[in-house]
Every structure is written in structure tokens, then in C-alpha cells.
C-alpha positions as CSV (number, residue, x, y, z in Angstrom):
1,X,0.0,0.0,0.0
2,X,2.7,2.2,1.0
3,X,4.7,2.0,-2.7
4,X,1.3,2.6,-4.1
5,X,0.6,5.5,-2.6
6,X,4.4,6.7,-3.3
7,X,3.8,6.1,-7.0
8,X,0.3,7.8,-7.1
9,X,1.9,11.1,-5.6
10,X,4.9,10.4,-7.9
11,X,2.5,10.4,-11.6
12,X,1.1,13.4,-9.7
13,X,4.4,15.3,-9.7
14,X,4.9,14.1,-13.0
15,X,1.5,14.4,-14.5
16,X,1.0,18.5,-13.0
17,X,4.6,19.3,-14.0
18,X,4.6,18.1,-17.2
19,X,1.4,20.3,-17.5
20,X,2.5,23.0,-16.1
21,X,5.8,23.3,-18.8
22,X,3.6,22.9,-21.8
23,X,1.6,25.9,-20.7
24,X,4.8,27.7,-20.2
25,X,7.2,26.5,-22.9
26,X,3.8,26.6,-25.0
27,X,3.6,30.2,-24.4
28,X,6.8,31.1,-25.2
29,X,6.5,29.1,-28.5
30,X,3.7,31.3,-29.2
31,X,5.3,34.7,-28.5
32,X,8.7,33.7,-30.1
33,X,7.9,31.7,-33.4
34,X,7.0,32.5,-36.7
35,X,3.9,31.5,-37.6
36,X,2.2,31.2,-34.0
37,X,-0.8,33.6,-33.5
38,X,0.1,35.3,-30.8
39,X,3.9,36.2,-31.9
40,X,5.4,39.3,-30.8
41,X,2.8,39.4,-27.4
42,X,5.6,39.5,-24.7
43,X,6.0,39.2,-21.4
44,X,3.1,40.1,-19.5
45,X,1.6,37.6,-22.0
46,X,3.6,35.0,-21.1
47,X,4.1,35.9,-17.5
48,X,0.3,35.4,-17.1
49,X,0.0,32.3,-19.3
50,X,2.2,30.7,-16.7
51,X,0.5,32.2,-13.6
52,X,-2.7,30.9,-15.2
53,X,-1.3,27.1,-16.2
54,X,0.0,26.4,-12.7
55,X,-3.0,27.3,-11.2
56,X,-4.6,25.2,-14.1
57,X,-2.5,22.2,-12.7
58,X,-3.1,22.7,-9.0
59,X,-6.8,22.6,-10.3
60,X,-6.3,19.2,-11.5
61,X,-3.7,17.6,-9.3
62,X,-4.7,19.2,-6.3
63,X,-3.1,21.7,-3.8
64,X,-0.6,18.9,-2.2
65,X,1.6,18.9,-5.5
66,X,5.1,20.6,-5.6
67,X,6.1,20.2,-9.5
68,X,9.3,21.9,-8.2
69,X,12.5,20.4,-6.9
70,X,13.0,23.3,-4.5
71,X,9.3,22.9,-3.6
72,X,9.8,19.6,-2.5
73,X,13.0,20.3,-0.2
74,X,11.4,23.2,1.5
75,X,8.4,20.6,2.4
76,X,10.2,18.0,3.7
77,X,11.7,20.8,5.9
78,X,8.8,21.7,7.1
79,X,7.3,18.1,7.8
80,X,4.7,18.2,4.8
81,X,6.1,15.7,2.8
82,X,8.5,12.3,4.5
83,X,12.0,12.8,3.7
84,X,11.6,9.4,1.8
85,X,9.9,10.8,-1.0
86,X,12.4,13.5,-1.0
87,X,14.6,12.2,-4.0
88,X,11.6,10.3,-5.7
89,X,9.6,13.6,-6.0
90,X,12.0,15.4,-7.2
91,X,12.6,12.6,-10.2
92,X,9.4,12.8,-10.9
93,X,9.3,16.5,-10.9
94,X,12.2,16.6,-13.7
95,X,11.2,13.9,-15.7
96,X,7.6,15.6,-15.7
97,X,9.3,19.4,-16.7
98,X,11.3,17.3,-20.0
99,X,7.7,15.1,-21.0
100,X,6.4,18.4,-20.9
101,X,8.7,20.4,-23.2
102,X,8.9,17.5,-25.5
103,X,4.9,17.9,-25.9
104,X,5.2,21.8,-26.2
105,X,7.9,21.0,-28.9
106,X,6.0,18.4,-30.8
107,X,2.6,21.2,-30.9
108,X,4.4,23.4,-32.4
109,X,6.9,21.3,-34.6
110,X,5.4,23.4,-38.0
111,X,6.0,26.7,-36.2
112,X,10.0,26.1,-35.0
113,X,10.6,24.4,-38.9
114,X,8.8,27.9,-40.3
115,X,11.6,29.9,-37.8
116,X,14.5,28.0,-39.0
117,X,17.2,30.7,-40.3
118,X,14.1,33.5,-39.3
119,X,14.1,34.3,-35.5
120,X,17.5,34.0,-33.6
121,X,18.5,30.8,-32.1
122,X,19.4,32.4,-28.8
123,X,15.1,33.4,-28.8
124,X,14.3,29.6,-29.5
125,X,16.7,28.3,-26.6
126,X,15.0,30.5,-24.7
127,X,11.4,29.4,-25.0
128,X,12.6,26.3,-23.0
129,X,15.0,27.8,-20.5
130,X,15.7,30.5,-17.9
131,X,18.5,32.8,-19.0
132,X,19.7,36.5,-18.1
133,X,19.8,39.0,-20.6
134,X,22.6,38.7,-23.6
135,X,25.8,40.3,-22.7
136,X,24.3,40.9,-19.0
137,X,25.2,37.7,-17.5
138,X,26.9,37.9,-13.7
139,X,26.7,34.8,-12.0
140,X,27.1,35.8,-8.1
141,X,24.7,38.6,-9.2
142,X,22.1,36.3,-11.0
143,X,22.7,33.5,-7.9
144,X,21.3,36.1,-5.2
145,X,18.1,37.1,-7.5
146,X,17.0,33.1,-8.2
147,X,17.9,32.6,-4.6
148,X,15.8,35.8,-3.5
149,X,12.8,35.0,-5.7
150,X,12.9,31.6,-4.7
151,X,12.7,32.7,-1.4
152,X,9.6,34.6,-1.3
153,X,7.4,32.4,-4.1
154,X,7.9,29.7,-1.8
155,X,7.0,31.5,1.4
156,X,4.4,33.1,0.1
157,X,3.1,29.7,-0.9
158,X,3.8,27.8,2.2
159,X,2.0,31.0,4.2
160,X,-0.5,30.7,1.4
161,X,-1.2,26.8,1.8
162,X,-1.2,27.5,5.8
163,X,-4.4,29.8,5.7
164,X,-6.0,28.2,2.7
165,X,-6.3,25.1,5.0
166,X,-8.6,22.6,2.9
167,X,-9.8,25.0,0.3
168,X,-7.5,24.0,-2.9
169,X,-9.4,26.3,-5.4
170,X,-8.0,29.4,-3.3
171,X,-5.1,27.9,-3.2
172,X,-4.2,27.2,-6.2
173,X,-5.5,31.1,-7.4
174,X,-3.0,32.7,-4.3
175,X,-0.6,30.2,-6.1
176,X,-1.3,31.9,-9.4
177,X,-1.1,35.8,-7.8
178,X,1.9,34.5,-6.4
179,X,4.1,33.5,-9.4
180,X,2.6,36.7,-11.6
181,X,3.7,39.2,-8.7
182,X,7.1,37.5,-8.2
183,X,7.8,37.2,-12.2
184,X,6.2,40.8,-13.2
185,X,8.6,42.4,-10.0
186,X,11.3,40.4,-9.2
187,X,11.8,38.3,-12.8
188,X,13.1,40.7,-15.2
189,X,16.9,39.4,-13.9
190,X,16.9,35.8,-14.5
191,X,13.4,34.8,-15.8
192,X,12.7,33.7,-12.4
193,X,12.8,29.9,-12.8
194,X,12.7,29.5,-8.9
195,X,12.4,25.3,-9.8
196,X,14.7,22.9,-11.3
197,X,12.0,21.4,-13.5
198,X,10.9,24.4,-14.6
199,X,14.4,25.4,-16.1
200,X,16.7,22.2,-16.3
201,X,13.6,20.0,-17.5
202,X,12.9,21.5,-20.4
203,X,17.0,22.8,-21.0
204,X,17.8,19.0,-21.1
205,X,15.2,19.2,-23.9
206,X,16.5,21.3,-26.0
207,X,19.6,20.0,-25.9
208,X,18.4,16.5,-27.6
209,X,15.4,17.8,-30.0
210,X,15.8,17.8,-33.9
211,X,16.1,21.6,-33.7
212,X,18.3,23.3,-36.2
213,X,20.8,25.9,-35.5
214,X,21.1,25.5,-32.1
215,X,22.2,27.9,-29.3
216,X,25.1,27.0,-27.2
217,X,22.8,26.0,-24.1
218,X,24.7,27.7,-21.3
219,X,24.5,25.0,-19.0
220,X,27.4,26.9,-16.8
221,X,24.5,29.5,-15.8
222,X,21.9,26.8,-16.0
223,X,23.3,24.4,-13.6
224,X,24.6,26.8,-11.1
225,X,21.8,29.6,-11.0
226,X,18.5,27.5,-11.9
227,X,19.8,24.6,-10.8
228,X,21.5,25.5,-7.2
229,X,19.9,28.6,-6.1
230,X,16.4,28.0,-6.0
231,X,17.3,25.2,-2.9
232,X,19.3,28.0,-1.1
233,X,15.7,30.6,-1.4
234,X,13.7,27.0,-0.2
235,X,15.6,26.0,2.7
236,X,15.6,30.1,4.2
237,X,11.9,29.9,3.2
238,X,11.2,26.9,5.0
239,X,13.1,28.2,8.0
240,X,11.6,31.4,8.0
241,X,8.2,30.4,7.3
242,X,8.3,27.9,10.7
243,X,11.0,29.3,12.8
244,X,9.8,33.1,12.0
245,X,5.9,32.7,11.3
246,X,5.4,30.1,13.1
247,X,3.1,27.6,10.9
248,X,3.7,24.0,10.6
């Protein structure tokens, strides 16, 4: 019973974060690629779109989902989720953020053949990964903003899920309010992955799709600021949220 119930809450992780990612890499396909409708919106667009598609997944999944790496670490902190489904969850979490650009990809396969030679490749790399702005790039810098945003998207959920009690649907709308505040404020830096599935899901993507005239993937910045700082801004959230607020 036990392993069943670990691998229910695993196809969760996977199922919500997989959704999640094709909303978002979905949107940035839209705004970036020749040929989608909605080329040329921007960021509010997309900002929203992924505000919008999370809450979409909590809707779904339910408000005990992380779909985040970071997510995960700062619950078992706090005693929300065993510290045996620690490493499992967060599998699931990645896996779920690289099924989930692949399908984003594969909807719009027409649209990134159509951009081929047309909108630059450092735009296309983009759609699937957090990175700062060309020529801009200063890693200590870009470290403290993931960390910082991390920190308060996951307190503000943790203090969110607190006082929502047993009421997903608000929830999963704070949840929403949450991620457009922190992107439209704090985001502008480092695209605000805050979530390792979020960014190195979806960068692992890239990196193996039949897509021509490839970016150099940064994987450097990827795997030290997406990938590292968003458990530094979870672990002082979790602290902070219980030793400071006192919930949980």
C-alpha cells in the first residue's frame, strides 16, 4: 500500500509538472515563433500564461503537488512531505518538466521548422530555458536574485497553503497571484525559474530535439543559477516560514 501511494503522488508530480511546462514552454513558442498567433505578445503575455497554467495544474492535481525540486525540499523541511519521498519527487518532478517540453515542442513542430534561419536561435533556446539578458550575465549577481525570488514564491506559498487550509481552489488562485507578482517584480533578472524542472527540464530538452541551428545551451549558468539557487531561497523559506511565522 505504502509503494502505491508513493507512485500515485509520484504520476502526480509528473503528471501536474509536465502540464505546467507545456503551458509555459507553449507560451513562449507562441510569443517567439513564426507562424504562432500570438507572436510578438511578450511578457506580460507569457508571465500570465504561466501564472494561469499552474494554477490550471493545482486545479487538476490538487493543492498537495510541488512540480518543483525546491518545492519539495522546502516541504520535507517543514514536515509536509517524508524525507523518503524527498529524491523520488524530485525525479518525478524533472522527468515531468522534460515530457512536458517535448509535448510543447511536438505542438508546435510546423512553427520552429517555419523559424528556422528566421528568429535568432538564442530566442528559440530561450522558450525552453531560464537565462539572463545577452551580454548581461553575472553569475554571483544572477545567484542572489534566483535565490531571492525563490525565497519569497515559496514562502508566500507555504503562508499561502497555511491559511488556505482545505480549500484548494484558493489555493491554487493565491498560487497563481503568487508566481505573476514575483515574475512581473522580481523576474526581469533571470526569468525567475525559482524550480529545477521548470528550467533544467525542459533545457535537457532542447539540448536532444531535432532543432536546427542550435544555441550554445549555457549549461554553466543553468546548472549553477537555476539549478542550485532555487534550494538556497527554499531552505531560508522553509526556516523562515516555521522558525519566524510560526506555521507547521
Amino acid at each position: 500500500m505504502a509503494s502505491f501511494d508513493l507512485l500515485y503522488h509520484m504520476l502526480c508530480e509528473f503528471g501536474s509538472t509536465a502540464l505546467m511546462i507545456i503551458f509555459g514552454v507553449g507560451v513562449h513558442c507562441d510569443t517567439v515563433l513564426k507562424g504562432a498567433k500570438y507572436q510578438g505578445s511578450g511578457h506580460m503575455f507569457a508571465i500570465t500564461t504561466w501564472s494561469f497554467g499552474i494554477s490550471v495544474a493545482l486545479f487538476i492535481f490538487g493543492g498537495a503537488v510541488c512540480m518543483n525540486p525546491a518545492m519539495v525540499l522546502a516541504q520535507c523541511i517543514v514536515g509536509l512531505v517524508p524525507w523518503s519521498s524527498c529524491i523520488p519527487y524530485m525525479i518525478a518532478d524533472m522527468l515531468g518538466g522534460f515530457a512536458g517540453a517535448v509535448v510543447a515542442w511536438f505542438m508546435y513542430a510546423d512553427e520552429f521548422r517555419a523559424s528556422e534561419g528566421v528568429v535568432d536561435p538564442i530566442a528559440q533556446r530561450n522558450i525552453f530555458s531560464t537565462n539572463p539578458t545577452e551580454g548581461l550575465q553575472n553569475l554571483p549577481r544572477d545567484f542572489f536574485c534566483e535565490a531571492i525570488c525563490t525565497f519569497v514564491f515559496i514562502s508566500a506559498i507555504l503562508a499561502a497553503a497555511s491559511r488556505a487550509g482545505e480549500n484548494v481552489l484558493m489555493l491554487a488562485i493565491c498560487v497563481g497571484l503568487i508566481v505573476w507578482a514575483v515574475g512581473m517584480g522580481m523576474g526581469g533578472i533571470t526569468g525567475f525559474a525559482m524550480n529545477q524542472a521548470r528550467d533544467l527540464g525542459p533545457r535537457f530538452a532542447y539540448q536532444v530535439l531535432p532543432i536546427k541551428d542550435k544555441a550554445d545551451n549555457n549549461w554553466k549558468y543553468g546548472l549553477l543559477v537555476p539549478g542550485l539557487a532555487p534550494f538556497v531561497g527554499a531552505v531560508l523559506a522553509a526556516l523562515f516560514v516555521h522558525g519566524f511565522l510560526g506555521l507547521f
